[in-house]
SELO-707800 format. One record per residue: x, z, y of N, C-alpha, C in turn; residue number from 1. Coordinates in nm, 3 decimals. Each point is the difference from the previous one (the first is absolute). Example, Ala and Ser with C-alpha at 12.3 -4.5 7.8 and 13.67 -1.06 7.14 Angstrom:
BEGIN
{n_c1 = 1.319 | n_c3 = 0.780 | n_c2 = -0.569 | ca_c1 = -0.089 | ca_c3 = 0.000 | ca_c2 = 0.119 | c_c1 = 0.090 | c_c3 = 0.000 | c_c2 = 0.120 | i = 1}
{n_c1 = -0.035 | n_c3 = -0.072 | n_c2 = 0.105 | ca_c1 = 0.082 | ca_c3 = 0.006 | ca_c2 = 0.119 | c_c1 = -0.077 | c_c3 = 0.073 | c_c2 = 0.109 | i = 2}
end
This chain:
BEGIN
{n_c1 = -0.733 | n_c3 = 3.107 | n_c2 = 0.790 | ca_c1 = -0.140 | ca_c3 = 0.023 | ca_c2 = -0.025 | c_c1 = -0.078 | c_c3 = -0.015 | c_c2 = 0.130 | i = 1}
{n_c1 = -0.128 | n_c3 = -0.019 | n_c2 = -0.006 | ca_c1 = -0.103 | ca_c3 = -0.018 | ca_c2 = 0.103 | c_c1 = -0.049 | c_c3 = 0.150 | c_c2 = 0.005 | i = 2}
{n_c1 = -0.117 | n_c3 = -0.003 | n_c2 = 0.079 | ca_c1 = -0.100 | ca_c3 = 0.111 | ca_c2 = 0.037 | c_c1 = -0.039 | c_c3 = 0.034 | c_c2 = 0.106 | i = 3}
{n_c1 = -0.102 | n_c3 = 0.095 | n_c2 = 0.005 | ca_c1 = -0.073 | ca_c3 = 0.012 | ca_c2 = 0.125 | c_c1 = 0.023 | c_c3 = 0.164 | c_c2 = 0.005 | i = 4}
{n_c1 = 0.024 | n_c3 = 0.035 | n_c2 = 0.169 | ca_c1 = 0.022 | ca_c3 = 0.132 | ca_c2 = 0.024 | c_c1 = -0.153 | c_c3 = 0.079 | c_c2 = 0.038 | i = 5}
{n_c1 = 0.000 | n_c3 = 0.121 | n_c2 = -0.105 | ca_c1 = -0.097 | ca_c3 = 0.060 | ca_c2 = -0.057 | c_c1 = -0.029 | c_c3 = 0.120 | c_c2 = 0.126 | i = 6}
{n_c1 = 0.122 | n_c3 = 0.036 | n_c2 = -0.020 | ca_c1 = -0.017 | ca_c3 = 0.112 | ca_c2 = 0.146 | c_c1 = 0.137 | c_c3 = -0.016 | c_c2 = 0.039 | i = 7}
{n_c1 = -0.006 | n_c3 = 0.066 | n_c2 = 0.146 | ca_c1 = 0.158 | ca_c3 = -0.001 | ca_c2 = 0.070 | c_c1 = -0.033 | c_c3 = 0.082 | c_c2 = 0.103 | i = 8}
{n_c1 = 0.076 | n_c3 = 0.125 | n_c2 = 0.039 | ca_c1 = -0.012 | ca_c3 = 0.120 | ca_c2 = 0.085 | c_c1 = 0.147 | c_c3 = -0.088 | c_c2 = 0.100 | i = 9}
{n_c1 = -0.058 | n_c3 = -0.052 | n_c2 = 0.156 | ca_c1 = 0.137 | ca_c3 = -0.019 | ca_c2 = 0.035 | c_c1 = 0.028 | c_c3 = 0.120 | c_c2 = 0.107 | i = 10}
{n_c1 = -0.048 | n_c3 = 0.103 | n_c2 = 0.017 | ca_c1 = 0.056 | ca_c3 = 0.130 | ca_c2 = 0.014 | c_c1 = 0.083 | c_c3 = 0.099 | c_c2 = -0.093 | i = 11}
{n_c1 = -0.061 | n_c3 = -0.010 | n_c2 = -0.125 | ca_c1 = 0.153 | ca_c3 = 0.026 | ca_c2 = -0.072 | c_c1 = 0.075 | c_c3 = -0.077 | c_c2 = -0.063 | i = 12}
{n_c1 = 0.010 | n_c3 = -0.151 | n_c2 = 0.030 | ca_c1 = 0.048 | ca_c3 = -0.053 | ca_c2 = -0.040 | c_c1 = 0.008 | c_c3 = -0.040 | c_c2 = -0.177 | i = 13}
{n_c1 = -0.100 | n_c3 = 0.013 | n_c2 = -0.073 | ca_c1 = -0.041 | ca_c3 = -0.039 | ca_c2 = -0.131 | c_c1 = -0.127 | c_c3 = -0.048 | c_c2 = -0.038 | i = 14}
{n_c1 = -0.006 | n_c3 = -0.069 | n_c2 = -0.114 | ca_c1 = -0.153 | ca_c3 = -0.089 | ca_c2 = -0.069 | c_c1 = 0.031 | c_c3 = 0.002 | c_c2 = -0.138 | i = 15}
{n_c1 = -0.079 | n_c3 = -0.081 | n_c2 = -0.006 | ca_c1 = -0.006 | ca_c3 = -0.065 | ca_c2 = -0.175 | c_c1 = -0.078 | c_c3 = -0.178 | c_c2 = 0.035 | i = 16}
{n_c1 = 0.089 | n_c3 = -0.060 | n_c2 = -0.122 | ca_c1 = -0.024 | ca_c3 = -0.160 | ca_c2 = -0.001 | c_c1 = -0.093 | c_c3 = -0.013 | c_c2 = -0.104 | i = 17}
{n_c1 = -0.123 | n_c3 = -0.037 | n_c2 = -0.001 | ca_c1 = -0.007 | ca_c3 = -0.011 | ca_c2 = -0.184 | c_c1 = 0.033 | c_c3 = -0.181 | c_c2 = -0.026 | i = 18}
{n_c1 = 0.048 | n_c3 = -0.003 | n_c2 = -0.130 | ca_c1 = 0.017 | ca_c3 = -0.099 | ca_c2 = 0.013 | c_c1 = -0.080 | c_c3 = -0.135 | c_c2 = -0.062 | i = 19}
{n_c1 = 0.107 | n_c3 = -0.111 | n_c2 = -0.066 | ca_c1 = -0.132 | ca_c3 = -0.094 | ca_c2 = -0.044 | c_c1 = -0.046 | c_c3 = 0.039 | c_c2 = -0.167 | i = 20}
{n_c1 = 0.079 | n_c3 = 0.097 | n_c2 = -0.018 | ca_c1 = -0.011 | ca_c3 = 0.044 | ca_c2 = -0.119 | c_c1 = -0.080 | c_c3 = 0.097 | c_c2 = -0.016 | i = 21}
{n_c1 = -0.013 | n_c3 = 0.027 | n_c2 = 0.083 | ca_c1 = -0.086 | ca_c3 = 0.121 | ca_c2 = 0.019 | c_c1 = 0.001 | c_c3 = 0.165 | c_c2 = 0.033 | i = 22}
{n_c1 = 0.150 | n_c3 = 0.043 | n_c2 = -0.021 | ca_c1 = 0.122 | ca_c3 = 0.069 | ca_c2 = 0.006 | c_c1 = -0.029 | c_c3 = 0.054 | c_c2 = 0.153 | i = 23}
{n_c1 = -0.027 | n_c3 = 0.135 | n_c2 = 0.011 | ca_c1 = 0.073 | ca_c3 = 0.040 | ca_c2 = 0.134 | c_c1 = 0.146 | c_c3 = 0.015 | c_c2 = 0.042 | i = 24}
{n_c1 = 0.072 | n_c3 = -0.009 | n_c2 = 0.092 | ca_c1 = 0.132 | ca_c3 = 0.035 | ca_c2 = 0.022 | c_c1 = 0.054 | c_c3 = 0.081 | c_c2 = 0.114 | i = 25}
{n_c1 = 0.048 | n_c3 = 0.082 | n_c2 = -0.003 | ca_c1 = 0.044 | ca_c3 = 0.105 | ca_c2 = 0.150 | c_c1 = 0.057 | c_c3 = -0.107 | c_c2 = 0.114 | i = 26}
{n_c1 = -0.032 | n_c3 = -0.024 | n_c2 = 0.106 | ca_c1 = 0.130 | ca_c3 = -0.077 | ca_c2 = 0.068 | c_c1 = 0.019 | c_c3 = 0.139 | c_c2 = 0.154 | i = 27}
{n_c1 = 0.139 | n_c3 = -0.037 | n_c2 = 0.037 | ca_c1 = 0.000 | ca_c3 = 0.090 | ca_c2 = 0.085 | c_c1 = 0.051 | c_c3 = -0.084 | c_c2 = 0.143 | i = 28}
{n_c1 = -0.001 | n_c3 = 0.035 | n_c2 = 0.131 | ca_c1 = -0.024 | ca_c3 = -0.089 | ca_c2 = 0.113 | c_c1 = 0.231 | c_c3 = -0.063 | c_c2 = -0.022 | i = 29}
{n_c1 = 0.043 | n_c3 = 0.051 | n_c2 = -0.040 | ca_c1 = 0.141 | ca_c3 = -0.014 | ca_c2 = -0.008 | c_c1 = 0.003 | c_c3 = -0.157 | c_c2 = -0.100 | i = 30}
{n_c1 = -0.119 | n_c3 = -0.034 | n_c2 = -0.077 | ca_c1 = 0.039 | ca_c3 = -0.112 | ca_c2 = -0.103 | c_c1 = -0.040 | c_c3 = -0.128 | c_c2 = 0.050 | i = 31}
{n_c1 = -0.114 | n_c3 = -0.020 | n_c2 = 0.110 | ca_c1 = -0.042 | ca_c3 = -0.074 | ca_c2 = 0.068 | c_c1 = 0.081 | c_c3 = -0.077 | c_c2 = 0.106 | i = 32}
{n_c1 = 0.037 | n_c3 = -0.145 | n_c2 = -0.047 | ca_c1 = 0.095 | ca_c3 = -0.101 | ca_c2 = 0.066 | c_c1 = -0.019 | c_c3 = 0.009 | c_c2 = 0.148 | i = 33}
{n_c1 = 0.088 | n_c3 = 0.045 | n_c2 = 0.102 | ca_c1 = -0.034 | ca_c3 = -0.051 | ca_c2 = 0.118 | c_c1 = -0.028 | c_c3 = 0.103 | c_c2 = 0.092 | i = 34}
{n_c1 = -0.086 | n_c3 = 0.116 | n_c2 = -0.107 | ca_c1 = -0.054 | ca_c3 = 0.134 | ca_c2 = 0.090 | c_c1 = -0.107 | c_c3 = -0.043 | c_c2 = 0.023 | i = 35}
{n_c1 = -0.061 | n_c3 = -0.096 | n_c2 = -0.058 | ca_c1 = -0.141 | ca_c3 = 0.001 | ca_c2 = 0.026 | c_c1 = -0.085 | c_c3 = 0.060 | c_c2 = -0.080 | i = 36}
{n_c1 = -0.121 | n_c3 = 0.046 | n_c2 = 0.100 | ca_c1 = -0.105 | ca_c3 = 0.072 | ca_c2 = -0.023 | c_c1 = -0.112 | c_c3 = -0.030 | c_c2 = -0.094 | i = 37}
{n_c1 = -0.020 | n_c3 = 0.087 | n_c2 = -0.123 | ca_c1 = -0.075 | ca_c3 = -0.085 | ca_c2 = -0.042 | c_c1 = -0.159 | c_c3 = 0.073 | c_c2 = 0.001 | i = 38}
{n_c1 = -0.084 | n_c3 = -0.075 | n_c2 = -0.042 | ca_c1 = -0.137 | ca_c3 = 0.053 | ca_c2 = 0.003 | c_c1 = -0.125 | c_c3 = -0.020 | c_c2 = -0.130 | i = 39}
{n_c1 = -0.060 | n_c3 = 0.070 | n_c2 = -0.006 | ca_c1 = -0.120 | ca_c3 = -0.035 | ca_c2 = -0.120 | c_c1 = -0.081 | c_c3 = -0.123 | c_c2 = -0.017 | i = 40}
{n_c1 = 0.055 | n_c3 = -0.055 | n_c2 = -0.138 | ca_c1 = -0.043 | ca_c3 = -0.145 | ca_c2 = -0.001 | c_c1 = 0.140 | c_c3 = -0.133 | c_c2 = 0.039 | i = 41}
{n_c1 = 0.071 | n_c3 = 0.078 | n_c2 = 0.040 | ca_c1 = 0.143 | ca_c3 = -0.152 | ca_c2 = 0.015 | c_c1 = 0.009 | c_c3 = -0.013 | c_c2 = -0.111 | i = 42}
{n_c1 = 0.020 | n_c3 = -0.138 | n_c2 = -0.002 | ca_c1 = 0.108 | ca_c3 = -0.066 | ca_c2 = -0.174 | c_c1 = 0.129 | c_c3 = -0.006 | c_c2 = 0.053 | i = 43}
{n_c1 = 0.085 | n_c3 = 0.044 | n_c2 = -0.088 | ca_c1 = 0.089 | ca_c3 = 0.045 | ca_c2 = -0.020 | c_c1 = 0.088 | c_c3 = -0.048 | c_c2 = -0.146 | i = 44}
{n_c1 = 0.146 | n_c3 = -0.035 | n_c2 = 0.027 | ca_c1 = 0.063 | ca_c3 = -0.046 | ca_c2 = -0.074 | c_c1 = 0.123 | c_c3 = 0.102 | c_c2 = -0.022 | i = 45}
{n_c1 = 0.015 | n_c3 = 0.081 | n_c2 = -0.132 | ca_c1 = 0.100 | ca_c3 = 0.099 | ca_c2 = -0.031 | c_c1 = 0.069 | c_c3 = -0.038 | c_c2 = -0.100 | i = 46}
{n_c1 = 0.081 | n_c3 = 0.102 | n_c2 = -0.041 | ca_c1 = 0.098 | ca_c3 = 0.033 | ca_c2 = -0.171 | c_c1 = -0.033 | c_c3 = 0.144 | c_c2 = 0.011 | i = 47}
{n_c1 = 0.051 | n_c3 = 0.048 | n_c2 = -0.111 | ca_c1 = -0.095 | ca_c3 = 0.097 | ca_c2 = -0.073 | c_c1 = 0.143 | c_c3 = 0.101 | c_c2 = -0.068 | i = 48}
{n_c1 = 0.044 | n_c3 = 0.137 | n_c2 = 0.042 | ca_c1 = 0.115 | ca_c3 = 0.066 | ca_c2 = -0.045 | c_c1 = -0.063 | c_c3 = 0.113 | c_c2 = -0.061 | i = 49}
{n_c1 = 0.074 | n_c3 = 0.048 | n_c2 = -0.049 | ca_c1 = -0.054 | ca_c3 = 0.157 | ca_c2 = -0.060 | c_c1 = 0.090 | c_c3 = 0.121 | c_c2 = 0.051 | i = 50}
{n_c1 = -0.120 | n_c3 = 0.104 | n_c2 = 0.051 | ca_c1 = 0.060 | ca_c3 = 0.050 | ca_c2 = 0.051 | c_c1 = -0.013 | c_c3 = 0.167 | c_c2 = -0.010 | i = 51}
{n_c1 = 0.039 | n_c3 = 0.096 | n_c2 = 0.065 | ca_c1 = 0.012 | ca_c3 = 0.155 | ca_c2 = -0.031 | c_c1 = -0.165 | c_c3 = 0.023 | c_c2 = -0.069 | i = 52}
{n_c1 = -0.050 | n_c3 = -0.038 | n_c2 = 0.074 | ca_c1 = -0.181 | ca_c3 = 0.007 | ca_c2 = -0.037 | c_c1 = -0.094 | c_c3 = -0.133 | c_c2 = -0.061 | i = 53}
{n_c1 = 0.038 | n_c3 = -0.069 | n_c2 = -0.020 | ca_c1 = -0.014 | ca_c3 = -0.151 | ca_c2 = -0.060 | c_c1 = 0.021 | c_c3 = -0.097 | c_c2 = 0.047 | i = 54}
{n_c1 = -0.075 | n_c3 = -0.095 | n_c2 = -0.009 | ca_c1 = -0.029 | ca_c3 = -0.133 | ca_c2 = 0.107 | c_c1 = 0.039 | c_c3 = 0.024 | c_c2 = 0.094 | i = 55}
{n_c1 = 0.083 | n_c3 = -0.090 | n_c2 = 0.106 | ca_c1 = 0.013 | ca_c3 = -0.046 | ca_c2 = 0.129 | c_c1 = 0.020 | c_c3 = -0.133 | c_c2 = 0.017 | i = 56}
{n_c1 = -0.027 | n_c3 = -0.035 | n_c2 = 0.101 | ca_c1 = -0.001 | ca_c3 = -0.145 | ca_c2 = 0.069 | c_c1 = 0.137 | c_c3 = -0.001 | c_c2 = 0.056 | i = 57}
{n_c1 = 0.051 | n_c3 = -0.105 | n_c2 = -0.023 | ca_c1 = 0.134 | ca_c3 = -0.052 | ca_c2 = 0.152 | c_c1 = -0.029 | c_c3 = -0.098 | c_c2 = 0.004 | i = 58}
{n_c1 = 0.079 | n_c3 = -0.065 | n_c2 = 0.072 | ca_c1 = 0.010 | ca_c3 = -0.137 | ca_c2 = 0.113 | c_c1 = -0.126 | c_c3 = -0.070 | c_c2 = 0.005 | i = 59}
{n_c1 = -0.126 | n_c3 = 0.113 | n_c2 = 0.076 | ca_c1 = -0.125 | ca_c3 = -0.045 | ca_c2 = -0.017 | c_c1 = 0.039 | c_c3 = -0.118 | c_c2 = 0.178 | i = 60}
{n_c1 = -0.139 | n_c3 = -0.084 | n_c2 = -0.019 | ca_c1 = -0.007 | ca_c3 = -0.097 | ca_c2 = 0.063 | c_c1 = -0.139 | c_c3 = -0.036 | c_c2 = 0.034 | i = 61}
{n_c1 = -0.030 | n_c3 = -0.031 | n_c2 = 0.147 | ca_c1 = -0.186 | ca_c3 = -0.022 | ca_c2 = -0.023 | c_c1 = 0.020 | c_c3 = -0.134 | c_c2 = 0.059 | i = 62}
{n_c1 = -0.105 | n_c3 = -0.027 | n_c2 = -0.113 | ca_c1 = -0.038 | ca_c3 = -0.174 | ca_c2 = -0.011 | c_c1 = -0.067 | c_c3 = 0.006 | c_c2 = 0.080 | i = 63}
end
């Protein structure tokens, strides 16, 4: 899936992606390829797991 990151705290290390669907998703700084940092407004390329609390992102990627 695509999307753009909605918010991202990189002091505690968590955000949300919404995506092209429209869908928010939790991502946490551990799912992000590389350890890179991400920020409000990157596009962003993920998959989509379910998780203890819903939605999460892995093997996110910024385009």
């Amino acid at each position: 899936m695509n999307g753009k990151v909605k918010m991202f705290d990189a002091a505690r290390g968590f955000g949300f992606i919404t995506g092209d669907d429209g869908k928010d998703v939790y991502v946490h700084k551990t799912a992000v390829a590389g350890g890179a940092a991400l920020a409000v407004g990157d596009l962003v390329e993920y998959e989509v797991e379910t998780g203890e609390r819903g939605l999460r992102a892995k093997n996110v990627k910024k385009l």
